[in-house]
C-alpha positions in Angstrom: 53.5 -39.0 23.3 50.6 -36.9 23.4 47.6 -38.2 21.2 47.0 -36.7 17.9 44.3 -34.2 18.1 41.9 -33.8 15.6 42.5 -30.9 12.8 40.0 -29.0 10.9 40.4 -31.2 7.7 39.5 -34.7 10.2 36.3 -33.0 11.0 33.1 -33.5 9.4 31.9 -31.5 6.7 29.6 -29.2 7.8 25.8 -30.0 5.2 25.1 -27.7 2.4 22.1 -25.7 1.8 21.6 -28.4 -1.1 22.2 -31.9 1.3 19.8 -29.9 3.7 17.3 -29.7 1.3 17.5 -33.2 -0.1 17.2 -34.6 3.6 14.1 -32.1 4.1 12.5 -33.3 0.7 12.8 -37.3 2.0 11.5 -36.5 5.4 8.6 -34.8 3.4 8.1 -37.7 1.1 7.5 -39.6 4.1 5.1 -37.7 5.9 2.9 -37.4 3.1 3.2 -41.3 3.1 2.2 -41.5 6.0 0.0 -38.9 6.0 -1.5 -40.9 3.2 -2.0 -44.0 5.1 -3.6 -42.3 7.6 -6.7 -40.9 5.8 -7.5 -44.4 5.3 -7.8 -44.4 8.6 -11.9 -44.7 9.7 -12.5 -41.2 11.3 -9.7 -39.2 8.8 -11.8 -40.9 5.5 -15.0 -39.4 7.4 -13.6 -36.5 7.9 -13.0 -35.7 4.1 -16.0 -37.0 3.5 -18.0 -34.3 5.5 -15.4 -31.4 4.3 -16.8 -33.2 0.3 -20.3 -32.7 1.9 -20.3 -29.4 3.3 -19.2 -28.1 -0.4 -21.7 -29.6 -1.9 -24.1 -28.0 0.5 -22.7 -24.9 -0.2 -22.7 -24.8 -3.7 -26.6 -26.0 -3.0 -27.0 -22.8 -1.6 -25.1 -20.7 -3.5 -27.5 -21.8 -6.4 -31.0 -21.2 -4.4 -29.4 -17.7 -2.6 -27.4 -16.6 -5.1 -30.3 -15.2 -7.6 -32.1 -13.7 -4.5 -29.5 -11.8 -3.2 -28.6 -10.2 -6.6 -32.0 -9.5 -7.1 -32.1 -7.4 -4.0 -29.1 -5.4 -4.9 -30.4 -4.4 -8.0 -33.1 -2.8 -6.6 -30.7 -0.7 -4.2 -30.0 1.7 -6.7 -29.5 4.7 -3.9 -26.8 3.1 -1.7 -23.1 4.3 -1.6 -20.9 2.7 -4.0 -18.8 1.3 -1.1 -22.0 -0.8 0.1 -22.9 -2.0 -3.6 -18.9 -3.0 -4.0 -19.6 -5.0 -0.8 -22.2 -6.4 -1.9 -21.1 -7.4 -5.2 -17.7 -9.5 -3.6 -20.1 -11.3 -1.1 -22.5 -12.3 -3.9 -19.1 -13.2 -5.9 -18.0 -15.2 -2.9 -21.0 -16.9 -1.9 -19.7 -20.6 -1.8 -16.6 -19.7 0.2 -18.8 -17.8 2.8 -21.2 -20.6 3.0 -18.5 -23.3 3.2 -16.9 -21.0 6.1 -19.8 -21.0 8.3 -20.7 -25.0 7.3 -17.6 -26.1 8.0 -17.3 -24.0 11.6 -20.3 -24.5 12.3 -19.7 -28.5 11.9 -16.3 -28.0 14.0 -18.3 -26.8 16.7 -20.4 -29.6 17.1 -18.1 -32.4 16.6 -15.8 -30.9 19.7 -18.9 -30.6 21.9 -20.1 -34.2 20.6 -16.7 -36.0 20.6 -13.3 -36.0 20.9 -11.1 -33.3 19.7 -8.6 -35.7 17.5 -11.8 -36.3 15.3 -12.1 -32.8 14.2 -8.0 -32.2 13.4 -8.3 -32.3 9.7 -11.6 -30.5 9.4 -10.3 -27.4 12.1 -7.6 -27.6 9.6 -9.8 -27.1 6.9 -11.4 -24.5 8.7 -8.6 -22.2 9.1 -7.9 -22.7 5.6 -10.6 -21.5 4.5 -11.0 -18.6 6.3 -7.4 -17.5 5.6 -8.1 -17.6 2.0 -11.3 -15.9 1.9 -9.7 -12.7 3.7 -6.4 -13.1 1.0 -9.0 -12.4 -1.2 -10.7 -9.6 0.4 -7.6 -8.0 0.8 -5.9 -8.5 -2.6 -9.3 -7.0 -4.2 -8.4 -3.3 -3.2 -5.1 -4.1 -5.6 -5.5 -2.2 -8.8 -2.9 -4.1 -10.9 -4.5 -7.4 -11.9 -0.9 -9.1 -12.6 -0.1 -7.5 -9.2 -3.2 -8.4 -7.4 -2.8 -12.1 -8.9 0.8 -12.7 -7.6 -0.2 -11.3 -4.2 -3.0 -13.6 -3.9 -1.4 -16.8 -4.5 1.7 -15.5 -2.5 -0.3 -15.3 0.1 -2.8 -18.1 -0.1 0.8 -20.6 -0.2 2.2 -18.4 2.8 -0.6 -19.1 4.6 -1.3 -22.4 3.6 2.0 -23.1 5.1 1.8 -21.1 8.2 -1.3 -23.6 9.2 0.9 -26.7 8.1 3.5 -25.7 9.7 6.1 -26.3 6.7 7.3 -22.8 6.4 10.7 -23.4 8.1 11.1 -26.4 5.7 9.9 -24.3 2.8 12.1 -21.4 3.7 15.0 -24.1 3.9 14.4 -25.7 0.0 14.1 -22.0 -1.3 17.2 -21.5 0.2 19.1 -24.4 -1.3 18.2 -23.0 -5.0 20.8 -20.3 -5.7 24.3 -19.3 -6.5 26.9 -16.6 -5.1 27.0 -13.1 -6.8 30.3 -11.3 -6.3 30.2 -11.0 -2.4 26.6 -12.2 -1.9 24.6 -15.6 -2.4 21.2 -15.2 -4.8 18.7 -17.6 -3.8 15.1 -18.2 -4.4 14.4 -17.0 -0.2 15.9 -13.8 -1.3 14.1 -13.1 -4.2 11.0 -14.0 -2.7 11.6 -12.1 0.4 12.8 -9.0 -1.8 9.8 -8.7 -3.8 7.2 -9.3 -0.7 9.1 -6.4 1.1 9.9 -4.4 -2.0 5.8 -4.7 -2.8 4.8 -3.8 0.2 6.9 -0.7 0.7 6.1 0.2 -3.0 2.4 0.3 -2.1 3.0 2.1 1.1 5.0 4.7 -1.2 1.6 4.6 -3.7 -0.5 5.4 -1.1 1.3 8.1 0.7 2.2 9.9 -2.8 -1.4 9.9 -3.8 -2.4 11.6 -0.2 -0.1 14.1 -0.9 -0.5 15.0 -4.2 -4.2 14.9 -3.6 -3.0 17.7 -0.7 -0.8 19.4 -2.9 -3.0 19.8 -5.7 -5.7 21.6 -3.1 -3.7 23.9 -2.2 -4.1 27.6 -3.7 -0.8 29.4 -2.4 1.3 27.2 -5.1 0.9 27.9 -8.7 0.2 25.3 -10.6 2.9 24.3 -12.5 4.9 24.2 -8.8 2.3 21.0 -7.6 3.5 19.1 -10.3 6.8 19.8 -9.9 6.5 19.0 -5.9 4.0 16.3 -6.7 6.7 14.8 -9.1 9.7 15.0 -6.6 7.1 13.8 -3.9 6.9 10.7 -5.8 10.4 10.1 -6.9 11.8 10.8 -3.1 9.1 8.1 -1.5 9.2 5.1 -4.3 13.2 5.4 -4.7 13.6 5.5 -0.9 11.1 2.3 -0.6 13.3 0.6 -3.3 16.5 1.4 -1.4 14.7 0.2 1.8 13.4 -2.4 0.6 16.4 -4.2 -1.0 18.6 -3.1 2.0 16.1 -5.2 4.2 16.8 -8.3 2.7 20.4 -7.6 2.9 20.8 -6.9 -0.7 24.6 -5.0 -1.2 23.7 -2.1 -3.2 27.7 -0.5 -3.0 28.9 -3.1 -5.7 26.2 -1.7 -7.9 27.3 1.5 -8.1 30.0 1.0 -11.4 27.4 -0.9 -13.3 24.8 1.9 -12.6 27.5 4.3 -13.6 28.4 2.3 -17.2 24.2 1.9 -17.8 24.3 5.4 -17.3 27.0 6.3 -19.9 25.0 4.0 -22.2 21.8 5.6 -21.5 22.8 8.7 -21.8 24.1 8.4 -25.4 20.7 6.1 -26.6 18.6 8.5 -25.2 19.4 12.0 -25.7 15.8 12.6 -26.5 14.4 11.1 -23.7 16.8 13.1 -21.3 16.2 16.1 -23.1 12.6 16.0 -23.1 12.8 15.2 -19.0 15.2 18.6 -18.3 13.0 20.5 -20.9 10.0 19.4 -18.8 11.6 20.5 -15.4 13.0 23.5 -16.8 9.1 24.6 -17.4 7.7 23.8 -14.7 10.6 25.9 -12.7 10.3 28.8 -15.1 6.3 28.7 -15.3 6.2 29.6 -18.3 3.4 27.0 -19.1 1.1 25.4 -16.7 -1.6 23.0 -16.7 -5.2 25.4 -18.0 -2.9 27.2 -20.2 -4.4 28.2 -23.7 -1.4 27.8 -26.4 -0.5 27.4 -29.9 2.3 25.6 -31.2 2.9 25.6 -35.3 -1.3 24.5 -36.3 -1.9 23.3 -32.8 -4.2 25.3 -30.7 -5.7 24.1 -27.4 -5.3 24.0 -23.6 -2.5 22.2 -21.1 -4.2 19.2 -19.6 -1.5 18.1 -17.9 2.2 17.8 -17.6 4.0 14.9 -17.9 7.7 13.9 -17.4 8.6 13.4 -21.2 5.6 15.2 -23.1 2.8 17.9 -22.3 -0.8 16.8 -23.2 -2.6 19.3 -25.1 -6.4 19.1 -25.9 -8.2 21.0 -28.5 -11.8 22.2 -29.4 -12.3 19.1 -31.7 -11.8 16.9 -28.8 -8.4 15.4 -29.7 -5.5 14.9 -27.4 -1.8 15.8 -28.5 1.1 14.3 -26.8 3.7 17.3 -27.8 7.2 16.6 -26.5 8.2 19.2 -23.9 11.8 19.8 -25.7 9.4 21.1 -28.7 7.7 23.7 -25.9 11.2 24.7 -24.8 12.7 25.0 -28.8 9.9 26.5 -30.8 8.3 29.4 -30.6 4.8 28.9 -28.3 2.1 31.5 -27.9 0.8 31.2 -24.6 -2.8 33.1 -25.0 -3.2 32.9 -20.9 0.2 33.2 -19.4 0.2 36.3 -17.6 -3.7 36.4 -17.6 -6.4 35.0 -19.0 -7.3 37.8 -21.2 -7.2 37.7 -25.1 -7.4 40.2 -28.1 -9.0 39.4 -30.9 -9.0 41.5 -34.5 -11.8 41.5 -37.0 -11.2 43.2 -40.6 -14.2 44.3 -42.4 -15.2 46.9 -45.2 -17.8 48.6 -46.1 -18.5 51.3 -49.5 -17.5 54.6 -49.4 -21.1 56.0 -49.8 -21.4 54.9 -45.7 -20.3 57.3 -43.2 -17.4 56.2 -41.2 -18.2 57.6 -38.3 -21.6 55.5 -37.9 -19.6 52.4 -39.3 -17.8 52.4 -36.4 -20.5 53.0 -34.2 -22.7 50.0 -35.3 -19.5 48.0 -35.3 -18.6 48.5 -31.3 -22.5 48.2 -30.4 -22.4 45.0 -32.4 -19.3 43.4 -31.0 -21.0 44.3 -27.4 -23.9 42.5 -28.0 -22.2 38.8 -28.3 -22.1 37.3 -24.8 -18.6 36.5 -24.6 -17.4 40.0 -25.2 -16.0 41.4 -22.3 -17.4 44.9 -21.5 -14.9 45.8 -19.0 -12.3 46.1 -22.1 -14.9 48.3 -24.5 -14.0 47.4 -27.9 -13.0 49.4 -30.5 -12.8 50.0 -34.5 -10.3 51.9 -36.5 -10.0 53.1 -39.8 -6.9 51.0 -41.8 -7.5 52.0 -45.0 -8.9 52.9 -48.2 -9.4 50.1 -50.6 -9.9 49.8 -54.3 -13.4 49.1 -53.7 -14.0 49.6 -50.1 -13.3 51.8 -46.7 -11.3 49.0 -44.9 -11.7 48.7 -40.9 -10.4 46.7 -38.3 -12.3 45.7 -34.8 -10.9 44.9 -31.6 -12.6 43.3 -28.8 -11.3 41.2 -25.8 -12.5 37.7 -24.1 -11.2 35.8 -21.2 -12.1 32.4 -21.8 -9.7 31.5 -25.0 -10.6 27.4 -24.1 -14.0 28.4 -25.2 -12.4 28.7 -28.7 -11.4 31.4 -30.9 -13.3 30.6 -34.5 -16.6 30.5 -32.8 -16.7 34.1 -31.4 -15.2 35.5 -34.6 -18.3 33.9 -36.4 -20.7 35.3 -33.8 -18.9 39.2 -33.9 -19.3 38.6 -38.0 -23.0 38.0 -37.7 -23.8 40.3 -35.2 -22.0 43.1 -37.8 -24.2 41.7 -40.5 -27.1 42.2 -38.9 -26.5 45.4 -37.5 -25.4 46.5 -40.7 -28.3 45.1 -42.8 -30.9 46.8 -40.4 -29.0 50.5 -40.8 -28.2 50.2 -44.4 -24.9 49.7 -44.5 -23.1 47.9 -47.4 -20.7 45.5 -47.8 -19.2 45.6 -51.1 -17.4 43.2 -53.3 -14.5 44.1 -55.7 -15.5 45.6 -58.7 -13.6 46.1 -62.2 -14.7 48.4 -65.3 -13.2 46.7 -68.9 -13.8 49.0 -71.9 -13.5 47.8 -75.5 -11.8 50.5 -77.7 -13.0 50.9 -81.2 -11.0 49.2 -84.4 -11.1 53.2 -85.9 -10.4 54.8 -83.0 -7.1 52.6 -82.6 -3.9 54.1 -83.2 -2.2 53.3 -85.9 2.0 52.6 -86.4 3.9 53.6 -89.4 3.6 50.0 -91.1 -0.3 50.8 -91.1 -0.8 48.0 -88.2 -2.6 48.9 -84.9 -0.9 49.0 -81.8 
């Protein structure tokens, strides 16, 4: 008989992620043992005693440098701002620098002096040291400060563990922390992976969109309301295919997601109606131009310019300086007078009278010289003045005149066209009257009188 062969059940069970990491955690625990032991080691106990000494000596000089060298940048007040910002993160990271160059310094020596084994841990120290002090350069230029935190200490433990030479074993214990998802495994090595990649492809997408747009928005052949539509789609296109990239990468399935994006949406859709409409009201403008960032309009008792246009609302700012978010389905449902749409040109009526002992015709005279002598009068649009009416107590006029600067406001030039006609009119004699009434009282005899003998 032929012996039995071994089947796949007889065979050893192949380790999982969680064994892996338990025998990875005990081989750990005993290096640190013995790594332990070993500082107490003569040469390893003086070696962490000169890395204790060489940050005391730095913080030594931090303190005696430290008061000079901000002493000297206040008094360059005319450098770039790129200078002073360097400036002000080497004064911030004074102790680091000085331990850096210590520490080196002392490295150097000890290999020329003696042997190489008795400067392990501080070259280790070294590198250390200089790996975090450039994290920290680098995660400076970070805007976010929740961002710029979480990218530091990613990076100071990635690096921490590059130089220890545990990132195989760390990569292995993340690993062992997860569960399966449908047709993929969710671990702690994926998540971390995904949002290093994801980051950095978001802030490649950040930088690119703001070159652009900063392209875009310098360019005179598009009308304005077309760079913020492009600058918009600009952004959507690059951050959405960074996300896709990004989670792709790390070998995240993004088919099985498409039903549970498709019954979010359905649920979306019918929580916010408002939102959605206020984002296709605000593409619908900026297709049809009919309002565009400078604009000069006046919606219900709102009256100031487009300062920019967002995806959900329109900001509108007005003479007194305050800032209305106005929703851009209102721009698309009401009715919006848009004083510069076309051009920038605007008409403005002023209604006066004056008695009818004045002549008309030198009425109207004074009243065109007088709207031609405020400054923002436009002279290539000569005004004019036109009989409307006669009054009860007055020959009523009305005076047109144009301007071409509407942001500059509207009440303002009205009050300077109303003095101008004041003073015009007070220096030719011309009188503005008030309403007048004449009451007579009738006489008790003089009364008529009914057939009862009463008056009426």
């Amino acid at each position: 008989m032929e012996p039995d062969t071994p089947t796949p059940l007889d065979a050893a069970p192949s380790p999982t992620p969680l064994d892996q990491a338990a025998d990875i955690g005990l081989s750990l625990f005993d290096e640190l043992r013995t790594f332990a032991e070993s500082l107490l080691r003569p040469w390893n106990f003086y070696q962490i005693c000169i890395v204790a000494g060489l940050l005391l000596a730095a913080w030594l000089l931090r303190r005696l440098f430290g008061p000079r060298i901000r002493k000297w940048m206040a008094s360059r007040q005319g450098w770039p701002m790129w200078r002073m910002r360097i400036l002000a993160f080497v004064h911030k990271r004074m102790l680091g620098i000085f331990f850096v160059v210590l520490i080196w310094l002392t490295v150097w020596i000890m290999r020329e002096v003696t042997w190489p084994s008795r400067s392990y841990l501080l070259s280790i120290a070294a590198r250390l040291a200089v790996a975090w002090l450039v994290v920290t350069f680098v995660t400076r230029y970070v805007r976010s400060p929740v961002m710029r935190t979480i990218l530091r200490y990613g990076a100071w433990s990635y690096v921490t563990l590059s130089i220890l030479n545990l990132t195989d074993r760390a990569a292995i214990v993340l690993d062992s922390v997860g569960f399966p998802i449908g047709g993929m495994r969710l671990s702690l090595l994926l998540l971390v992976q995904a949002f290093v990649l994801v980051s950095a492809l978001l802030f490649g997408a950040r930088f690119l969109s703001k070159t652009a747009s900063a392209r875009i928005q310098r360019n005179e052949d598009i009308s304005p309301s077309m760079r913020v539509l492009v600058v918009k789609a600009v952004q959507l296109l690059l951050y959405g295919a960074a996300l896709f990239a990004g989670l792709r990468a790390v070998g995240v399935d993004l088919t099985g997601l498409a039903v549970l994006s498709g019954a979010i949406g359905v649920g979306l859709g019918f929580g916010l109606q408002k939102v959605v409409s206020n984002l296709v009201s605000g593409i619908i403008i900026l297709l049809d131009k009919s309002i565009k960032p400078g604009d000069v309009i006046s919606l219900g008792d709102t009256f100031g310019w487009i300062n920019t246009l967002g995806a959900r609302y329109a900001s509108v700012v007005t003479r007194d300086g305050k800032e209305y978010l106005i929703p851009n389905e209102d721009l698309i449902t009401n009715q919006v007078v848009n004083w510069s749409h076309s051009d920038a040109y605007v008409r403005l009526d002023i209604h006066f009278g004056t008695s009818y002992g004045d002549d008309p015709h030198k009425v109207r005279a004074l009243a065109i010289e007088a709207a031609k002598s405020v400054d923002r009068v436009l002279s290539i649009k000569q005004p004019v003045c036109h009989i409307v009416g006669f009054g009860d107590s007055s020959v009523d006029y009305i005076l047109r005149f144009w301007i071409e600067d509407p942001t500059g406001g509207l009440t303002n030039i009205r009050g300077n066209v109303f003095l101008a006609l004041w003073d015009a009119f007070h220096e030719n004699g011309v009188s503005i009257p008030f309403p007048q009434r004449e009451v007579r009282l009738l006489d008790d005899a003089a009364a008529p009188q009914t057939a009862s003998g009463r008056p009426t």
